[in-house]
C-alpha positions in Angstrom: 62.0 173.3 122.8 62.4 169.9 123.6 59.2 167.4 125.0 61.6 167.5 128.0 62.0 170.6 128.6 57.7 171.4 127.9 57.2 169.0 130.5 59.6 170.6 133.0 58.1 173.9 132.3 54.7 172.4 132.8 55.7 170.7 135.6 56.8 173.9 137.5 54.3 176.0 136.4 51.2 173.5 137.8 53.5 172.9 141.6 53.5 177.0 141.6 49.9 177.6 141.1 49.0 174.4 143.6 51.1 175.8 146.2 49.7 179.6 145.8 46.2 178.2 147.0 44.8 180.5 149.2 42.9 179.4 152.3 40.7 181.7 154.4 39.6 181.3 157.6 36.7 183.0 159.1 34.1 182.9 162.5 31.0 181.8 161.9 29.6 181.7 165.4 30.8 181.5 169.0 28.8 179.8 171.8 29.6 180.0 175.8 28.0 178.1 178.3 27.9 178.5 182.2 26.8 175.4 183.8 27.7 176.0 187.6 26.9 179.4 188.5 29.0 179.3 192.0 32.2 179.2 190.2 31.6 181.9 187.8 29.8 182.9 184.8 30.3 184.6 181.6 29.8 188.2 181.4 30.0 188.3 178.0 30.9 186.1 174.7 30.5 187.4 171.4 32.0 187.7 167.9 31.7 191.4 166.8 32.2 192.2 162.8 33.5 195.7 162.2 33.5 195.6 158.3 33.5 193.0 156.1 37.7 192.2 156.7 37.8 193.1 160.4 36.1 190.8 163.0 37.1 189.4 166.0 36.0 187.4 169.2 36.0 189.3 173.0 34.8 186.9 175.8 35.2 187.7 179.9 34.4 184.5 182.6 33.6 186.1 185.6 35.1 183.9 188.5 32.6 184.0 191.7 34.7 181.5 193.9 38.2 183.0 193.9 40.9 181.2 194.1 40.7 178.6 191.0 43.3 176.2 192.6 42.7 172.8 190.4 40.8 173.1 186.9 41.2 170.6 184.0 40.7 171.6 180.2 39.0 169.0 177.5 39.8 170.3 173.8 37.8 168.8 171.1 38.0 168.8 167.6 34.8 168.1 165.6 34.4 168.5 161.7 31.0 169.1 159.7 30.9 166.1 157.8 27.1 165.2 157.8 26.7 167.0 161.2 29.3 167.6 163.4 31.8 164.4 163.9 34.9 164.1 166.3 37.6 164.9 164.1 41.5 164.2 165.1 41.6 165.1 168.8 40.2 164.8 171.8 42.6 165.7 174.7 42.6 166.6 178.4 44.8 167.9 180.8 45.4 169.5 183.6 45.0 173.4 183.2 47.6 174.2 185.9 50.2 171.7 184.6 49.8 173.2 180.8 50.6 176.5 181.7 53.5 175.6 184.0 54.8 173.7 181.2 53.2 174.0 177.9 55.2 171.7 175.3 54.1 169.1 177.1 50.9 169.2 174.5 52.2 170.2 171.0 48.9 170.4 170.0 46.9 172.4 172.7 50.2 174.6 172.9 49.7 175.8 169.4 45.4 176.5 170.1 47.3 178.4 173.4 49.6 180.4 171.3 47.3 181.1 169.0 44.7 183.4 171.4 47.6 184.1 174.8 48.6 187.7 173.2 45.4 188.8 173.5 44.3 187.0 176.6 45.4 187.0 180.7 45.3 183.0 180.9 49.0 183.4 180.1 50.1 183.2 184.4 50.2 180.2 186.4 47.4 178.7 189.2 45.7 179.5 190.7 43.8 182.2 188.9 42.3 184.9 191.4 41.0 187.1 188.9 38.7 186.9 185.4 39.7 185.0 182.5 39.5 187.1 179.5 40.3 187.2 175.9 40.0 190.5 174.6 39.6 191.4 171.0 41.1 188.5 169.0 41.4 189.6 165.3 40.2 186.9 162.3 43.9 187.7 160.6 46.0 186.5 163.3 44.3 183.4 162.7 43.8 183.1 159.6 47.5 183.4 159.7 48.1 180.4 162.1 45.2 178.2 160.0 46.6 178.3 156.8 50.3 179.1 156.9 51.6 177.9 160.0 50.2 174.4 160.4 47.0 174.3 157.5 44.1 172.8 158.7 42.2 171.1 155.3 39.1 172.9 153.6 35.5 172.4 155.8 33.8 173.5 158.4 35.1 173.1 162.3 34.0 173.1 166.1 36.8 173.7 168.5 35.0 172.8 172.3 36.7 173.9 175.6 35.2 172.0 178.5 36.6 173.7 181.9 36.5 170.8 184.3 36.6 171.0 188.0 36.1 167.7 190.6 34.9 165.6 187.3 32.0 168.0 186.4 31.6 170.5 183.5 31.3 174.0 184.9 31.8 176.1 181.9 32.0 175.0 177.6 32.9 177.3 174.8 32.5 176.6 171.2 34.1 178.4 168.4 32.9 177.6 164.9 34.5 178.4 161.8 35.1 177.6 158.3 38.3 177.6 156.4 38.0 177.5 152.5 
């Protein structure tokens, strides 16, 4: 063999082990916050382990004043780099308007497709009834977080702010670590 041809071979053989890399994404805690009782509270939040390969996150937020006519949603990236820092997005918009149309954000479309099959915040406003997401398994996103669009090694915070007349009324915060 030519010094050519080990270098091609080498070549090849060091792009096919960099591009097996295996990520893996995983829960590490889940937070929900009521702050205005008269619009609703959460019934229940939590990230439930089954065995070591199956976990998943369940959350309901019961709606006390029914109809939900105008909400806005703030989406907030933050990565764990020396405590938790604002890390490539920020965004809000108006909840109503997203769901009507949702490629208007690429980027909150793609958090929204990632939990709507297991959800009922898939229908337009105004919401008359609970907004749950029910039993979202750690392999469908581990699936989204490292194959679809990869998210770099670390530890994240993804923050939902519901917004209504310019005041928090709800937050949830999902935590998680992809290495």
């Amino acid at each position: 063999m030519t010094a050519k041809q080990i270098f091609l071979t080498v070549a090849i053989l060091i792009f096919y082990f960099v591009m097996e890399t295996n990520s893996r994404f995983e829960f590490t805690n889940l937070n929900c916050t009521s702050f205005d009782m008269g619009i609703g509270e959460f019934e229940y939040c939590n990230l439930k382990s089954i065995n070591r390969s199956y976990k998943y996150v369940s959350g309901k937020y019961k709606l006390h004043q029914i109809p939900l006519p105008i909400m806005k949603l703030n989406f907030i990236m933050w990565k764990r780099l020396n405590g938790y820092r604002p890390f490539l997005y920020n965004i809000t918009v108006d909840a109503c308007r997203f769901i009507e149309n949702p490629k208007s954000n690429p980027v909150l479309k793609y958090i929204f497709d990632s939990f709507t099959g297991y959800s009922n915040i898939n229908h337009s406003c105004p919401y008359t009834s609970d907004l749950i997401v029910e039993k979202l398994p750690i392999g469908f996103l581990n699936h989204r977080v490292t194959e679809i669009l990869p998210i770099p090694e670390g530890n994240y915070l993804f923050e939902f702010r519901l917004i209504r007349l310019k005041s928090i009324f709800a937050s949830i915060q999902v935590y998680f670590t992809i290495s």
